[in-house]
PQR file with spaces between the fields and no chain letter, atoms N, CA, C, O and H, PARSE charges and radii, in Angstrom:
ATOM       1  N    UNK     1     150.443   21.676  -55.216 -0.4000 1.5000
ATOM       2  CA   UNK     1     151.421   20.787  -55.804 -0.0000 2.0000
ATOM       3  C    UNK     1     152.406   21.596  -56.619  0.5500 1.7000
ATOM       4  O    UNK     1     152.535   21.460  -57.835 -0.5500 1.4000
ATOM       5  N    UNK     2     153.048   22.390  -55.924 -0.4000 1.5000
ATOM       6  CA   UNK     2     153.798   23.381  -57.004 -0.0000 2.0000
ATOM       7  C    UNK     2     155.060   22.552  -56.819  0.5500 1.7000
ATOM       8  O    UNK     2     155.680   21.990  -55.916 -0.5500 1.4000
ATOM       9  H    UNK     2     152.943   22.500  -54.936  0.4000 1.0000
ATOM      10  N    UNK     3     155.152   22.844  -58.662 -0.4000 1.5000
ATOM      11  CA   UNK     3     156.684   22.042  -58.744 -0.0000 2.0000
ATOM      12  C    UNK     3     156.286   20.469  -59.747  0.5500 1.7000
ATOM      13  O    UNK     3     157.072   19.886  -60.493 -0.5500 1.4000
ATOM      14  H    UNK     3     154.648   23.301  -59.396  0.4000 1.0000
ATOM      15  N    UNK     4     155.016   20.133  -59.489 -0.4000 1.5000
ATOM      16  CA   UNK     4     154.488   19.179  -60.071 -0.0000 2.0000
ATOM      17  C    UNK     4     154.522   18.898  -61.675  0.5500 1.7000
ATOM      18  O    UNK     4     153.856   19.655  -62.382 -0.5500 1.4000
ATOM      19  H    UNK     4     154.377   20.607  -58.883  0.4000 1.0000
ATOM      20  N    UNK     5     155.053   18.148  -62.111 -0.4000 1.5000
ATOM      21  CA   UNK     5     154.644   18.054  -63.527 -0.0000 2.0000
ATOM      22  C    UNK     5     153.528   17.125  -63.789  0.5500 1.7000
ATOM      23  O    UNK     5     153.753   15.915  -63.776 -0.5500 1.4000
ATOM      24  H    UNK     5     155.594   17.534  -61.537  0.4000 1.0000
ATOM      25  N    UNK     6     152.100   17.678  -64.076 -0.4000 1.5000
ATOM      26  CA   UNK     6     151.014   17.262  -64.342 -0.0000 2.0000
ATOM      27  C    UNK     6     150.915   16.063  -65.414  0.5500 1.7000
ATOM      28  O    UNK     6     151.403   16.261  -66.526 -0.5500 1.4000
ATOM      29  H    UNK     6     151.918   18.661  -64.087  0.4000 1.0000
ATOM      30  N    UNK     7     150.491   15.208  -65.214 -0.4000 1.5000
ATOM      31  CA   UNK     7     150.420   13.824  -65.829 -0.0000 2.0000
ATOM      32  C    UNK     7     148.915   13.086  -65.572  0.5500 1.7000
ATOM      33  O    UNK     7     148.023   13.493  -64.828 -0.5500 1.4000
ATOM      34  H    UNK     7     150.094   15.047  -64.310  0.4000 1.0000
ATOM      35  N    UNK     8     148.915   12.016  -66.322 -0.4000 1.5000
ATOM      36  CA   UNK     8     147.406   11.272  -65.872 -0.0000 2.0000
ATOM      37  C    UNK     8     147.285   10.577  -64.578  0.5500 1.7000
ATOM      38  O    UNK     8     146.182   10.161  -64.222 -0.5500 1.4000
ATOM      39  H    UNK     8     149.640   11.686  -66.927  0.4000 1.0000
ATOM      40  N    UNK     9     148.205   10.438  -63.938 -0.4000 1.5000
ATOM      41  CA   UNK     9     148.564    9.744  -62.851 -0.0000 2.0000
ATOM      42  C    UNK     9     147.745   11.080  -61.936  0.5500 1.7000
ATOM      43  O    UNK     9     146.639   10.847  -61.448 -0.5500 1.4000
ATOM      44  H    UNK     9     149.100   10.775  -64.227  0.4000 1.0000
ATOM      45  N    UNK    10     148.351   12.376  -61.775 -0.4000 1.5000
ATOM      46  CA   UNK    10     147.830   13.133  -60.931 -0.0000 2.0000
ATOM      47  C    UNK    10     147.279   14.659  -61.423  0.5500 1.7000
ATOM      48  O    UNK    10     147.591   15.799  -61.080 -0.5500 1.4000
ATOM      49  H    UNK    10     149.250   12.566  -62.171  0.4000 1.0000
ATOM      50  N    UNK    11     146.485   14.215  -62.218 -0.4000 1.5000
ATOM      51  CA   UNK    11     145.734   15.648  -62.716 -0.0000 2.0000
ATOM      52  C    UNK    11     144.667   15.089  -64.045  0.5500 1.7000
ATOM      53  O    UNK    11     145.019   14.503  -65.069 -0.5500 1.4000
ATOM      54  H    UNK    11     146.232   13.288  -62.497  0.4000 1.0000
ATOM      55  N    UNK    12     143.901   15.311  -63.817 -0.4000 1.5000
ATOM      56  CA   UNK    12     142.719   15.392  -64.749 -0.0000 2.0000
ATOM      57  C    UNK    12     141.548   16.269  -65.145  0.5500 1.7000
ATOM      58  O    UNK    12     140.608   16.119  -64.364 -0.5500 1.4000
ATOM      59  H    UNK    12     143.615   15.787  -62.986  0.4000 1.0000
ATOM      60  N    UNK    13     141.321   17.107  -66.082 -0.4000 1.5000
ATOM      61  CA   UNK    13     140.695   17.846  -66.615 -0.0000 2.0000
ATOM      62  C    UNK    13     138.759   17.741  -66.213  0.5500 1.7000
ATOM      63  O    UNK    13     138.064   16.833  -66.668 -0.5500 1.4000
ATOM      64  H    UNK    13     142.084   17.229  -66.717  0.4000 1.0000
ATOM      65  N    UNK    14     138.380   18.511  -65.590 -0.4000 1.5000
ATOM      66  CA   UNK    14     137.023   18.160  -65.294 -0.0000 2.0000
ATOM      67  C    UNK    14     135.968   18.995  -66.411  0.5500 1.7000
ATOM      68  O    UNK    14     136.200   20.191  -66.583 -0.5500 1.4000
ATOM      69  H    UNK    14     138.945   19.249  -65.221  0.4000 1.0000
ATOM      70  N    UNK    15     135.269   18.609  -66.867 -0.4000 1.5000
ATOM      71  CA   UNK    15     133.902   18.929  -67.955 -0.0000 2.0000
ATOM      72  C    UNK    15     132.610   18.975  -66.769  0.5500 1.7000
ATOM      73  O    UNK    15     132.559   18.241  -65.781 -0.5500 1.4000
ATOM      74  H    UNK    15     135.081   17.637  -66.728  0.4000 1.0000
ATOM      75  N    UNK    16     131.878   19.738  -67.038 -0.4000 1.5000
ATOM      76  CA   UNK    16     130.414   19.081  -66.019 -0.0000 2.0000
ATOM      77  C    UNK    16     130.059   17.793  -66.662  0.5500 1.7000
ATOM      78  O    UNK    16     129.087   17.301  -66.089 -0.5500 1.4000
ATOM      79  H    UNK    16     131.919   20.334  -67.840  0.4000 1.0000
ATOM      80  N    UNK    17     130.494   17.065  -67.647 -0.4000 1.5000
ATOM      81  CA   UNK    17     129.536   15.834  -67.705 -0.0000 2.0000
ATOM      82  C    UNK    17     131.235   14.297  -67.428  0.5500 1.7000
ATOM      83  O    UNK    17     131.443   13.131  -67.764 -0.5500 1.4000
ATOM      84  H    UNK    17     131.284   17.465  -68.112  0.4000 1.0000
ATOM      85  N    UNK    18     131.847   15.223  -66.769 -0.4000 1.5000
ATOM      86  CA   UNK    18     133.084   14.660  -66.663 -0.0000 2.0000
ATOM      87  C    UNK    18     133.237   14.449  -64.913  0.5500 1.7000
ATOM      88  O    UNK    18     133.637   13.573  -64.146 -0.5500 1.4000
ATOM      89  H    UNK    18     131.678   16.170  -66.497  0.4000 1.0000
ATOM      90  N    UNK    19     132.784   15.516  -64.845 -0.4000 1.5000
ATOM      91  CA   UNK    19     132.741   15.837  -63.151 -0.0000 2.0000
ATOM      92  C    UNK    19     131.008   15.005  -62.989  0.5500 1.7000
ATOM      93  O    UNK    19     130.976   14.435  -61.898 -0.5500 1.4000
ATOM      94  H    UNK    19     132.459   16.227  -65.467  0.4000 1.0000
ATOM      95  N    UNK    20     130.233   14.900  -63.440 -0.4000 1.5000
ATOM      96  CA   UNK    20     128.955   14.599  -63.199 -0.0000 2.0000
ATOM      97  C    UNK    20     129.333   13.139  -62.869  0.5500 1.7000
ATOM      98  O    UNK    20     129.205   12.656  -61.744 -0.5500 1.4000
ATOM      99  H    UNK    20     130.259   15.364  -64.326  0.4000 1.0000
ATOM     100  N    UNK    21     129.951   12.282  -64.261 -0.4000 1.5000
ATOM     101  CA   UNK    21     130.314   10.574  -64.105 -0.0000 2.0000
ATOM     102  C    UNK    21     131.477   10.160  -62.744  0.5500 1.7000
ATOM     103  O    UNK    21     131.517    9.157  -62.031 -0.5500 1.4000
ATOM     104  H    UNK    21     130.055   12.674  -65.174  0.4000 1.0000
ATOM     105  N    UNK    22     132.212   11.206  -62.764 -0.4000 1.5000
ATOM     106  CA   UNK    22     132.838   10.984  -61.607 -0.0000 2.0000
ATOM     107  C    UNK    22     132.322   10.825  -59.917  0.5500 1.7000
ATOM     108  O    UNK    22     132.684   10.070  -59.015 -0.5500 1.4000
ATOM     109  H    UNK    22     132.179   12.021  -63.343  0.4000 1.0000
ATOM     110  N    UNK    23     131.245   11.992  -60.002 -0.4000 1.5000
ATOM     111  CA   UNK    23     130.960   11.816  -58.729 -0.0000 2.0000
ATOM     112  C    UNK    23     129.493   10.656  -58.334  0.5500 1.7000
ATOM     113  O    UNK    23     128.886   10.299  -57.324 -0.5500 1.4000
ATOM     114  H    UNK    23     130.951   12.605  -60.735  0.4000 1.0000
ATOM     115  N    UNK    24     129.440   10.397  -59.815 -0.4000 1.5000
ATOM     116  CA   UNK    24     127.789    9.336  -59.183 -0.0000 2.0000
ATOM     117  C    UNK    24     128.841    7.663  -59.748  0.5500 1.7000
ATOM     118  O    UNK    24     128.311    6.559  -59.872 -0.5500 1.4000
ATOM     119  H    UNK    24     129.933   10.688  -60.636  0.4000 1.0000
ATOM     120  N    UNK    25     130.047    7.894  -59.944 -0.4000 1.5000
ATOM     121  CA   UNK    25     130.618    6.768  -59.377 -0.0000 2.0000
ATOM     122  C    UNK    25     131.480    6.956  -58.111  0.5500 1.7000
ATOM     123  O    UNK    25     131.466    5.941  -57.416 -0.5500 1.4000
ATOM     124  H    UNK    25     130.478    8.791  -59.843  0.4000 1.0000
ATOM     125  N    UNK    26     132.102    7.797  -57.694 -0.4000 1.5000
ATOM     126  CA   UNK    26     132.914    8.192  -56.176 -0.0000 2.0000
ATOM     127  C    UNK    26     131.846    8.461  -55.563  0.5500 1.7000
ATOM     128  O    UNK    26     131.898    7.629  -54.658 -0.5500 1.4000
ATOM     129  H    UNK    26     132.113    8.622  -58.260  0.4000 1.0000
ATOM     130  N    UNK    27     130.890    9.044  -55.405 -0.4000 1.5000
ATOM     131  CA   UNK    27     129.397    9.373  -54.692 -0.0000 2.0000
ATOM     132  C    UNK    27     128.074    8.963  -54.888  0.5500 1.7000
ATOM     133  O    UNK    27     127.101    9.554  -54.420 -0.5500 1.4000
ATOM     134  H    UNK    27     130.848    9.720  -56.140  0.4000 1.0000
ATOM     135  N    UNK    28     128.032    7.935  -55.590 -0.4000 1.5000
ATOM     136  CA   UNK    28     126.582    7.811  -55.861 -0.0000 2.0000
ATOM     137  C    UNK    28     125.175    7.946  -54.928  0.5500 1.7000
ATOM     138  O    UNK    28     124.104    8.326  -55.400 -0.5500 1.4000
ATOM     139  H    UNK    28     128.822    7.455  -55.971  0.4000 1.0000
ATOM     140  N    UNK    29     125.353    7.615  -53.717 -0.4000 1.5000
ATOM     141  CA   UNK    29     124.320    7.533  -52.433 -0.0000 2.0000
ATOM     142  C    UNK    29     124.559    8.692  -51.907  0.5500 1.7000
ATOM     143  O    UNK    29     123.739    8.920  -51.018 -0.5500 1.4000
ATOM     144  H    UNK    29     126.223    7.306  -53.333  0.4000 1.0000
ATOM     145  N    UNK    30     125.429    9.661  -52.073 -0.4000 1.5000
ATOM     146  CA   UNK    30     125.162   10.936  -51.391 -0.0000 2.0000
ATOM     147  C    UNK    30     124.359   12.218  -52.082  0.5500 1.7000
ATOM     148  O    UNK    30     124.521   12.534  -53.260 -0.5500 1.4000
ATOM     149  H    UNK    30     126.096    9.475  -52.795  0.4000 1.0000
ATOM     150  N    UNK    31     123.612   12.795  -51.311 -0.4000 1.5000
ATOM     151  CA   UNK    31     122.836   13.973  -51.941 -0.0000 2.0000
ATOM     152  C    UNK    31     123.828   14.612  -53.136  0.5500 1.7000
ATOM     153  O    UNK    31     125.044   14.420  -53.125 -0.5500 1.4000
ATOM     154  H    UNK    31     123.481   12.538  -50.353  0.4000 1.0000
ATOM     155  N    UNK    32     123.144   15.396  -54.164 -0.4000 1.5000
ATOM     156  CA   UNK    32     123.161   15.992  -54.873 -0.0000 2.0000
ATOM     157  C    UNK    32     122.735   17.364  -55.433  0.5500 1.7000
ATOM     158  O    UNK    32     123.294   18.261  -56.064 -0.5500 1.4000
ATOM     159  H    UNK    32     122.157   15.552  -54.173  0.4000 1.0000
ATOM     160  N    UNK    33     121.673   17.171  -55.001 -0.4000 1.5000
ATOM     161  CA   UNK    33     120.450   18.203  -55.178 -0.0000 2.0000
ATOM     162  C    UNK    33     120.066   18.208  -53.676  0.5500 1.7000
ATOM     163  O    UNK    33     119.743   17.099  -53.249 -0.5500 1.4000
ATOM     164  H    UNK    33     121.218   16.442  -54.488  0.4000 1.0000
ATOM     165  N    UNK    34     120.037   19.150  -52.859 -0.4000 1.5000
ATOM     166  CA   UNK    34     118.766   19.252  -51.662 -0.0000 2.0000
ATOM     167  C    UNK    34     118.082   20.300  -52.206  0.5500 1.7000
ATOM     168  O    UNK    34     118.837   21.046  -52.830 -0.5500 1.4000
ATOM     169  H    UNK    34     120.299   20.051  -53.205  0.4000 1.0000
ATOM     170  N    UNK    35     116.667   20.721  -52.206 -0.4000 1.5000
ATOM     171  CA   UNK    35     115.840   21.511  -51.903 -0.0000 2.0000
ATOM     172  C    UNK    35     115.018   21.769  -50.976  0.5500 1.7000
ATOM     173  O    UNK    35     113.805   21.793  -51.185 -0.5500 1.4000
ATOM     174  H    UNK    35     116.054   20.115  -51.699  0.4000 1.0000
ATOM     175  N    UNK    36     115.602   22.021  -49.707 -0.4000 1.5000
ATOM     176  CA   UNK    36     114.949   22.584  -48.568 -0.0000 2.0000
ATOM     177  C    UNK    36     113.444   22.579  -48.660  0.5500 1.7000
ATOM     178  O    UNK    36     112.724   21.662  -48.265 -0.5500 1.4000
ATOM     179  H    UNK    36     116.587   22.000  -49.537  0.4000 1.0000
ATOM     180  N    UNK    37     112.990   23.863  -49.303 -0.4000 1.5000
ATOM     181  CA   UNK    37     111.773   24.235  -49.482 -0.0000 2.0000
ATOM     182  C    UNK    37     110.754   23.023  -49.949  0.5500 1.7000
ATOM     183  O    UNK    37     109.806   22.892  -49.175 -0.5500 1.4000
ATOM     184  H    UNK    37     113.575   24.608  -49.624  0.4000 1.0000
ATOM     185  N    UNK    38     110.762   22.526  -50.559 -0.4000 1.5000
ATOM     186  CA   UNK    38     110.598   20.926  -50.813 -0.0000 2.0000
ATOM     187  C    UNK    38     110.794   19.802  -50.318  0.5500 1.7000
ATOM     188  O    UNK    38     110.015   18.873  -50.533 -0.5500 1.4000
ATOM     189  H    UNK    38     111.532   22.632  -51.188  0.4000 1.0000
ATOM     190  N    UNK    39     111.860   19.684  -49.572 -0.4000 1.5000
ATOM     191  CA   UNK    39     112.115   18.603  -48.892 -0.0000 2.0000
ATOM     192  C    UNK    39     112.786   17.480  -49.958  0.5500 1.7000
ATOM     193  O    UNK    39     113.120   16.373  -49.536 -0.5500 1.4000
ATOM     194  H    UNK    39     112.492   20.438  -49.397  0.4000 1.0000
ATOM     195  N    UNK    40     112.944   17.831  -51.277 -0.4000 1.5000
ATOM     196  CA   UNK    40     113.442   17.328  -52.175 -0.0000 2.0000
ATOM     197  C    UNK    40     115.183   16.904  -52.424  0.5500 1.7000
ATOM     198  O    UNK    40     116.150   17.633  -52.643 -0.5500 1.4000
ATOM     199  H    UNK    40     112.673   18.731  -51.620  0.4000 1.0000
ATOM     200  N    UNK    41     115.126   16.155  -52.352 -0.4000 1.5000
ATOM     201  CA   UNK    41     116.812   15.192  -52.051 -0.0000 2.0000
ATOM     202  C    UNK    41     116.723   14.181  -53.333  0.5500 1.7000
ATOM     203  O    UNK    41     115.857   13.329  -53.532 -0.5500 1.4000
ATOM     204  H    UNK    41     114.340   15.563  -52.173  0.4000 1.0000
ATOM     205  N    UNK    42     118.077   14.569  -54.312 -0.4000 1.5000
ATOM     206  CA   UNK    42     118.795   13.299  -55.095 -0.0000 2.0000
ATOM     207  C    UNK    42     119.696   13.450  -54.873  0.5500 1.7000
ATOM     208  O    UNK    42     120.263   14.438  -54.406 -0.5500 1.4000
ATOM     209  H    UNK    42     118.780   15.262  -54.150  0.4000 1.0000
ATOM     210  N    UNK    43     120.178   12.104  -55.275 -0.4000 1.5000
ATOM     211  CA   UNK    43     121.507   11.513  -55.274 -0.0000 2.0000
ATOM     212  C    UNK    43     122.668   11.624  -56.145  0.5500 1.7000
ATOM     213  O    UNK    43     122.092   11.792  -57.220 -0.5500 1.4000
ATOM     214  H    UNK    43     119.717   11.301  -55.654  0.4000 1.0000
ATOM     215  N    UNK    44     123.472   11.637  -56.318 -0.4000 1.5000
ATOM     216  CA   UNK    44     124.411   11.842  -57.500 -0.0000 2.0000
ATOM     217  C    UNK    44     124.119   10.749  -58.492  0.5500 1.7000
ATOM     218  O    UNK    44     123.963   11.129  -59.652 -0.5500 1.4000
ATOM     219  H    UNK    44     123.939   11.501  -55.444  0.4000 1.0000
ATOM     220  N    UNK    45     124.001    9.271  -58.211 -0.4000 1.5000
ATOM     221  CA   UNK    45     123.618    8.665  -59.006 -0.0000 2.0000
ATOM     222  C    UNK    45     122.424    8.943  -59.760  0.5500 1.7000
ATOM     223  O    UNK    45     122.409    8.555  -60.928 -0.5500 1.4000
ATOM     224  H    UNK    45     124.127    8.962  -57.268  0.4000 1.0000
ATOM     225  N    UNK    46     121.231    9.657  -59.213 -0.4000 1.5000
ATOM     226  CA   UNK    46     120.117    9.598  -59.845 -0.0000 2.0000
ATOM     227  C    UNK    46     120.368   10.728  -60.575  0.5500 1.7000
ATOM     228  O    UNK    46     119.821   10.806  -61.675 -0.5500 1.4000
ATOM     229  H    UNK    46     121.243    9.972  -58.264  0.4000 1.0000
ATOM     230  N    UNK    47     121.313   11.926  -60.084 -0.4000 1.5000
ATOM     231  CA   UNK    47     121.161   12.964  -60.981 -0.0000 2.0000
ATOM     232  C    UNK    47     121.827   12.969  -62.472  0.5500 1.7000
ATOM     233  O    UNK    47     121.597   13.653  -63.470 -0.5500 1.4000
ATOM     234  H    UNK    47     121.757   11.863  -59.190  0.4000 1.0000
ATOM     235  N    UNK    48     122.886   11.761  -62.160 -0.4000 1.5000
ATOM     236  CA   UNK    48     122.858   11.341  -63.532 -0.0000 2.0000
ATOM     237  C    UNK    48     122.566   11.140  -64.608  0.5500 1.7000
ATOM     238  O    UNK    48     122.692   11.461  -65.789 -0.5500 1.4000
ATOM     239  H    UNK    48     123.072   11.205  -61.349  0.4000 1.0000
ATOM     240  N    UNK    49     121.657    9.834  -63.159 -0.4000 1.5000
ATOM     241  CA   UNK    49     120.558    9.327  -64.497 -0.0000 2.0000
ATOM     242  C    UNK    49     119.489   10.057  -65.246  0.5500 1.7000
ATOM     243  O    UNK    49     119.178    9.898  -66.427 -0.5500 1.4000
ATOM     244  H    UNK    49     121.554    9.574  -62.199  0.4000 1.0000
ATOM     245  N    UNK    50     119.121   10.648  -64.619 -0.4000 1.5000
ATOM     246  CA   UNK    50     118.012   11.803  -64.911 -0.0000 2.0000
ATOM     247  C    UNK    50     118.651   12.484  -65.886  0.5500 1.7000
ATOM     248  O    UNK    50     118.057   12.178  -66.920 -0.5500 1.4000
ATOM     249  H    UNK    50     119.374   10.777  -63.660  0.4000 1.0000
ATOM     250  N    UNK    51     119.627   13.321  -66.173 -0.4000 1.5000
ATOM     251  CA   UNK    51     120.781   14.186  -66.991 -0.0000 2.0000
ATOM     252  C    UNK    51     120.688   12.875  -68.575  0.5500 1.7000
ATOM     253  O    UNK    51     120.055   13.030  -69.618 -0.5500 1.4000
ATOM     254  H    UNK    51     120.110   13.569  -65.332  0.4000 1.0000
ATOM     255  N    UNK    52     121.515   11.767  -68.187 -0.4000 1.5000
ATOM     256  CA   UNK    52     121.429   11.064  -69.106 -0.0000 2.0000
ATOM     257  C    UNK    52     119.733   10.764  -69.709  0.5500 1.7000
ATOM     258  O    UNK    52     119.738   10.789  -70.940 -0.5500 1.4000
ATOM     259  H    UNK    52     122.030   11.641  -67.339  0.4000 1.0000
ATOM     260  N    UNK    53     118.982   10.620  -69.396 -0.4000 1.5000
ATOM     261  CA   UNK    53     117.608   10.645  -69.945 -0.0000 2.0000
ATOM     262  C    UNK    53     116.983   11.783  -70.346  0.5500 1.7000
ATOM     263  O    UNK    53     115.908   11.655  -70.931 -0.5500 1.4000
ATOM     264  H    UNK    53     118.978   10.599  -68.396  0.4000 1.0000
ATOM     265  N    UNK    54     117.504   13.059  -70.124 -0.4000 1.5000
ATOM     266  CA   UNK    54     117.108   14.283  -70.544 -0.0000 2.0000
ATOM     267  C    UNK    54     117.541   14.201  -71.895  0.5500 1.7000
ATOM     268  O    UNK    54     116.678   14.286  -72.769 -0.5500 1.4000
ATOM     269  H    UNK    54     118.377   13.163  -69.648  0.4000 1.0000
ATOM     270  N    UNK    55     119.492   13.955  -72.416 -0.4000 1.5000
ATOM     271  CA   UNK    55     120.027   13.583  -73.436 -0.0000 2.0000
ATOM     272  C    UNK    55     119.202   13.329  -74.280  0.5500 1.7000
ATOM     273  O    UNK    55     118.829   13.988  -75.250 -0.5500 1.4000
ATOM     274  H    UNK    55     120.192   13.886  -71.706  0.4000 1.0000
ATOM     275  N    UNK    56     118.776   11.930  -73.750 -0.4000 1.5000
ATOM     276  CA   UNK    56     118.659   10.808  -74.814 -0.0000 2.0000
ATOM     277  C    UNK    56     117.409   11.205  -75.422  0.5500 1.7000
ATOM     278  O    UNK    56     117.019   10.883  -76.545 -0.5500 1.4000
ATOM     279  H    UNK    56     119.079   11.394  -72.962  0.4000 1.0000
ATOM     280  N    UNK    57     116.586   12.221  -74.242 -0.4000 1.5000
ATOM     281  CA   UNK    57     114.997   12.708  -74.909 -0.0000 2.0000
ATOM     282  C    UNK    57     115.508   13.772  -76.660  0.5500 1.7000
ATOM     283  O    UNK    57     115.210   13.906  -77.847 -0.5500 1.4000
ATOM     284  H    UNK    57     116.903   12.482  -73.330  0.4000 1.0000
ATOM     285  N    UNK    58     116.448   14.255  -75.571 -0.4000 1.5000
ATOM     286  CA   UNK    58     117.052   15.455  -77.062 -0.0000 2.0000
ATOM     287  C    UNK    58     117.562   14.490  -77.975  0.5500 1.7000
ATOM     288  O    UNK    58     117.355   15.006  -79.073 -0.5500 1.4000
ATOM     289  H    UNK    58     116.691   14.146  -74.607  0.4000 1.0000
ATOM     290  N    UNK    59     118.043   13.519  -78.136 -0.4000 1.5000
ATOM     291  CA   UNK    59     118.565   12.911  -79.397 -0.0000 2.0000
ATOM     292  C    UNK    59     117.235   12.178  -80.026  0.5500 1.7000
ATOM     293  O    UNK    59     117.095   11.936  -81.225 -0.5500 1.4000
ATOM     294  H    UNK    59     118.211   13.100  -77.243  0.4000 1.0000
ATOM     295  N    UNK    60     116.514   11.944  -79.243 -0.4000 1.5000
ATOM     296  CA   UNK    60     115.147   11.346  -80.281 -0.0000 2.0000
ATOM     297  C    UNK    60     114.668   12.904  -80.941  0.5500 1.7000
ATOM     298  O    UNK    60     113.994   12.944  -81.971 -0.5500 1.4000
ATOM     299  H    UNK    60     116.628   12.140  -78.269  0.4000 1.0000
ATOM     300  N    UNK    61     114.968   13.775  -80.440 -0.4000 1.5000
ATOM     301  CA   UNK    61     114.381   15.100  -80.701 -0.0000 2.0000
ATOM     302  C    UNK    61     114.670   15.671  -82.239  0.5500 1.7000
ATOM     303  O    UNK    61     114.065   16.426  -83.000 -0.5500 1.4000
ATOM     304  H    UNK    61     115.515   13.742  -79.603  0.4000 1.0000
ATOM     305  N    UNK    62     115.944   14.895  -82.299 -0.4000 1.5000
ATOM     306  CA   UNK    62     117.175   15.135  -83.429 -0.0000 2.0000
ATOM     307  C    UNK    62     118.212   16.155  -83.098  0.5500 1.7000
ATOM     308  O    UNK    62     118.926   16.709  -83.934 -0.5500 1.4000
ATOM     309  H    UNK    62     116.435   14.281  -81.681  0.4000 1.0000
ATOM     310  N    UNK    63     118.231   16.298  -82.198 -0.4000 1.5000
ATOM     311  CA   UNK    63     118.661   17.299  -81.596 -0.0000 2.0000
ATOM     312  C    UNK    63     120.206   16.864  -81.428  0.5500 1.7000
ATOM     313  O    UNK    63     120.373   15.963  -80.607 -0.5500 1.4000
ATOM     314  H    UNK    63     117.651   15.848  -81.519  0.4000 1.0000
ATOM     315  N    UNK    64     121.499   17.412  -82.145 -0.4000 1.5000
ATOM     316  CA   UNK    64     122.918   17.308  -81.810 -0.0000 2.0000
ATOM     317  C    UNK    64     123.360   18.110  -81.669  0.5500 1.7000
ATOM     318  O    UNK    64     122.732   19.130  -81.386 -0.5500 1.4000
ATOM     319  H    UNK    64     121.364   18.144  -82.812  0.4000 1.0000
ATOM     320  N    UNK    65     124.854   18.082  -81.807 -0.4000 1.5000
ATOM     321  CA   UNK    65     125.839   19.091  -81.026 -0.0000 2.0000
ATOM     322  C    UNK    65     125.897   20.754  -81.972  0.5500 1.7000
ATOM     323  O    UNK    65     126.439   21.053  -83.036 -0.5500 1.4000
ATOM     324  H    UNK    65     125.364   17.254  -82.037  0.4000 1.0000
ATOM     325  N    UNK    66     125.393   21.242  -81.372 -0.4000 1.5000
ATOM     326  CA   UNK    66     125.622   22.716  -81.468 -0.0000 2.0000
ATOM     327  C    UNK    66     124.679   23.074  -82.300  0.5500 1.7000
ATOM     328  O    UNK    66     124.884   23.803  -83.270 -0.5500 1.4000
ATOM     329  H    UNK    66     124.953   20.999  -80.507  0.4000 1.0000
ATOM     330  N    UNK    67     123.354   22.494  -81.929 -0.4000 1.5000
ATOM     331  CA   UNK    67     122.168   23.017  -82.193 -0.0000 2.0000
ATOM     332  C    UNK    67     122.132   23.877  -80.641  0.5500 1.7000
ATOM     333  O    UNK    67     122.933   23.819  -79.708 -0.5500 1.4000
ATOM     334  H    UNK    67     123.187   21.901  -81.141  0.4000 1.0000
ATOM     335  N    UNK    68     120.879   24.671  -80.795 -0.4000 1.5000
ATOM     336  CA   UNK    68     120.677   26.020  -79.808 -0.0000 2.0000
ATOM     337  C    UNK    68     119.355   25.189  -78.786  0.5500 1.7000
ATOM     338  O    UNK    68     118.209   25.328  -79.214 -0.5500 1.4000
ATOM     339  H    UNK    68     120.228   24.718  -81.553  0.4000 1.0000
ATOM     340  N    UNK    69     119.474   24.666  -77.964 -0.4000 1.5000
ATOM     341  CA   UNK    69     118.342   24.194  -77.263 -0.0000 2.0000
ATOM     342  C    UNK    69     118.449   25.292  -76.034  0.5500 1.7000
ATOM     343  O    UNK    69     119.424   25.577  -75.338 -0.5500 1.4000
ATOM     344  H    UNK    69     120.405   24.553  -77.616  0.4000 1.0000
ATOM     345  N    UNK    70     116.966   25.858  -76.011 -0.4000 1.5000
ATOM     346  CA   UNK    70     116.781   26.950  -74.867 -0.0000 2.0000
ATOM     347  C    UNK    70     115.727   26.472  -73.760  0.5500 1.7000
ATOM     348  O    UNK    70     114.778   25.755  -74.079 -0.5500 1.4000
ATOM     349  H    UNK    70     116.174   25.626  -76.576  0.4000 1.0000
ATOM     350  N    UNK    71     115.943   26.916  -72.396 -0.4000 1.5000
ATOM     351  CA   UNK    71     115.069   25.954  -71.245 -0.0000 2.0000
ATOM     352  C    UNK    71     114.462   27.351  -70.219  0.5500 1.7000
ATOM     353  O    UNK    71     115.194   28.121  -69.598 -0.5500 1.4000
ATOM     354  H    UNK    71     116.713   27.499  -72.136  0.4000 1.0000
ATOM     355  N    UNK    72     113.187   27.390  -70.257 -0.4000 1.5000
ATOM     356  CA   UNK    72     112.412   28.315  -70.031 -0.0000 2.0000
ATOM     357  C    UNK    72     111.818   27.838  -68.509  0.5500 1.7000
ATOM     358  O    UNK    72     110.732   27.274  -68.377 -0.5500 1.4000
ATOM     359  H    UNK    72     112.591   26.765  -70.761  0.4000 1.0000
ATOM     360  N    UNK    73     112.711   28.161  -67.415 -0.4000 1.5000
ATOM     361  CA   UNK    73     112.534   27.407  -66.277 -0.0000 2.0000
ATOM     362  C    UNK    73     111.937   28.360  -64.917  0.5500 1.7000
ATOM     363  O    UNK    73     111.731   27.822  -63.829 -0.5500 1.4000
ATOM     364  H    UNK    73     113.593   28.619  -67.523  0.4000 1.0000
């Protein structure tokens, strides 16, 4: 789009939790996750949801913004 002057109409800034809401509403029923080795398949919607319930575990945790949470995976 060169030449474009960027506006809300045609350009929007993506975050992963920006890009995450976007695609489990434009995609919700399509994979997300495959893991082959597993045979393991979600959906964009579920990976959401799952993401959002991870959150909400950390906020009962007390856990807010720009505390150091580390994931030993």
């Amino acid at each position: 789009m060169e030449g474009a002057v960027l506006c809300a109409a045609n350009h929007a800034s993506l975050t992963p939790i920006t890009f995450l809401d976007r695609a489990a509403l434009v995609y919700p029923d399509h994979p997300a996750i495959v893991a082959s080795s597993s045979g393991l398949t979600r959906t964009w919607r579920e990976t959401r949801d799952r993401c959002l319930r991870l959150a909400a575990s950390l906020a009962a945790l007390d856990v807010h913004r720009h505390h150091v949470v580390a994931v030993f995976a």
